[in-house]
Every structure is written in structure tokens, then in C-alpha cells.
Residue, then its C-alpha position, 0 to 999 in steps of 0.5 A: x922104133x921104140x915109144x914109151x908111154x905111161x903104161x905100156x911100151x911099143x915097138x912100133x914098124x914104120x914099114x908095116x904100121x903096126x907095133x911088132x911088141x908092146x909090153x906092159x905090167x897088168x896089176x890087181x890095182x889097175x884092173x878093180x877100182x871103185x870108179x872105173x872111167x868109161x871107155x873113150x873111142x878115141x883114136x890118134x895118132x902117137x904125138x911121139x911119132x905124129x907123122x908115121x901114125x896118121x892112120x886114122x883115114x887108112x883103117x877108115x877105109x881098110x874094113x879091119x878093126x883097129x886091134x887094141x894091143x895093151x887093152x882100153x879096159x887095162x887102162x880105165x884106173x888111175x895109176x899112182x907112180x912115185x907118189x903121183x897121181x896119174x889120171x885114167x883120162x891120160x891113161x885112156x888117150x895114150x892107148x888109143x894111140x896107132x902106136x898100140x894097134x894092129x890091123x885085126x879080122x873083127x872075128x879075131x879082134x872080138x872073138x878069142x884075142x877078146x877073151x884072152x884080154x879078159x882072162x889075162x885081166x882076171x889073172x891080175x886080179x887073182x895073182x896081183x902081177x903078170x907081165x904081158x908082151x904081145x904084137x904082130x908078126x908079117x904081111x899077108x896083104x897090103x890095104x889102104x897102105x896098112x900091111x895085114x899081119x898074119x899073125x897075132x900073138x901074146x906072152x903072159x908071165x905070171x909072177x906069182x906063179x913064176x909061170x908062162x902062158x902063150x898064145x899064136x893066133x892067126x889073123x883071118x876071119x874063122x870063127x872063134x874056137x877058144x884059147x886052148x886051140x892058139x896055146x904054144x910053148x914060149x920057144x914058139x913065141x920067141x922063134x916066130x918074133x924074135x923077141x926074148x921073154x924074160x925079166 
């Protein structure tokens, strides 16, 4: 089912509990603003799907973190869409929503998926645009109800450049070894999910 919210759109599995593609378009304005909002751990579920994303008990107790796919820090600057003012605080709720997080290891969660979260943030600052698709892909074990995904993953198009980067990480608890070790060609991408990457 797909969920639109203000800044990102996910692709949310009700079988596995996890969104399989969430999208959004990462800008220079969104990531440097003099008055950043403070992070708000505030997790819930998507008012849009109330029911299916209740999942606060079952990460509770699952010992898995609960992996941000379009990152909190991508949503800490107003937005000003069609002349209107959208405020950081609506922006912060709606990413704490089930609907953007997948059940992560704590060593992939805040290890490399981390730095490719900052390095993408650092693309948007240098290049002003870049697209970014991201998910989960399968089920390697059932906790707590949630299904563990097997494989995280991420697609970045960089606009002015024209270019891709794309990422394939394993969901397990390996220490981190850097993003050129996860670095895959789009076709992988799209083979493993079966999601088309273009604009």
C-alpha cells in the first residue's frame, strides 16, 4: 500500500511490516537552515494505516532497532510548498511513522547505513538535488511478529550530475567496513527488488 506523506512516500508490506520502497527528494534548503529542530524520538504509528503500524510493542521487545528509512535529520527544516510554510515539528512526526522503518541490526542501523545517510545529506548540500529510493527486501526471521528483512538497500540519483550511486547491505550484526564494501550497479538494485529507478 502506498502512504503519502509531506516529505517522503512509502511503500508499506502489511505481511512483513516493513515499507519494501520509500522515496523522497533530499535538497540543499532541507538539510542547512539556521534553526534546525531538534530531533523528537517519537515513534507511532502512521494515522493512514493505524491499524497495520501499531508496532510500537513489537520493536519493544524484538531487540532490533527501529531503522529510519527517509532519515529524522533530512526532516529537521521547514519546507515552503506552493507558498506555504510547512513547519519542522509536522515534518519530525511524519517520519517517525512504522510506515518509514524497517526492523535493523544496531551495527547496520548506526553503523554504515548511518554514513550513507550523512553522505547522501552532504550530496544535497554540494549538489542542491538528489532523489533517494531506499527499503527492505525478505524475511530471515520472524520476531515479535516482525519479519527481519535480509537486505537493506538504497538508490541515490544525483541530479546535477545526472548520475547514480547504489548500496545493497546486509541486515546481520558484522561490524561496519565502509560503503564502497555495499556499492552495487543500479541493475542490481532493480533485480533484487523489483522497483525501476527512473525519473
Amino acid at each position: 500500500i502506498r502512504l503519502k506523506h509531506t516529505n517522503y512516500t512509502s511503500v508499506f508490506s502489511k505481511s512483513n511490516k516493513y515499507p519494501v520502497l520509500v522515496e523522497w527528494w533530499l535538497t540543499k534548503s532541507k538539510v542547512e537552515c539556521p534553526n534546525k529542530l531538534t530531533r523528537k524520538d517519537a515513534f507511532q504509528p502512521d494515522p493512514l494505516l493505524p491499524k497495520e503500524t501499531d508496532l510500537m510493542n513489537d520493536y519493544k521487545n524484538s531487540g532490533f532497532d527501529r531503522g529510519h528509512m527517509c532519515p529524522a535529520a533530512d526532516n529537521q527544516c521547514p519546507l515552503k510548498i506552493n507558498g506555504k510554510v510547512i513547519t519542522a515539528e509536522k515534518l519530525q512526526t511524519e517520519c517517525f511513522y512504522f510506515t518509514n522503518m524497517a526492523p535493523q541490526y544496531h551495527s547496520l542501523n548506526a553503523g554504515d547505513w548511518k554514513k550513507l545517510e550523512e553522505r547522501t545529506r552532504d550530496l544535497a548540500s554540494t549538489e542542491d538535488s538528489v532523489h533517494v529510493w531506499c527499503g527492505s527486501v525478505g524475511s530471515q526471521e520472524v520476531i515479535e511478529g516482525l519479519h527481519i528483512p535480509t537486505k537493506c538497500w538504497k538508490v541515490i540519483y544525483i541530479k546535477k550530475t545526472k548520475t547514480f550511486e547504489c548500496y545493497i547491505f546486509n541486515n546481520t550484526t558484522d561490524k561496519p567496513v565502509g560503503l564502497d564494501a555495499w556499492k552495487v550497479k543500479k541493475e542490481d538494485v532493480e533485480k533484487l527488488t523489483g522497483f525501476k529507478f527512473n525519473l
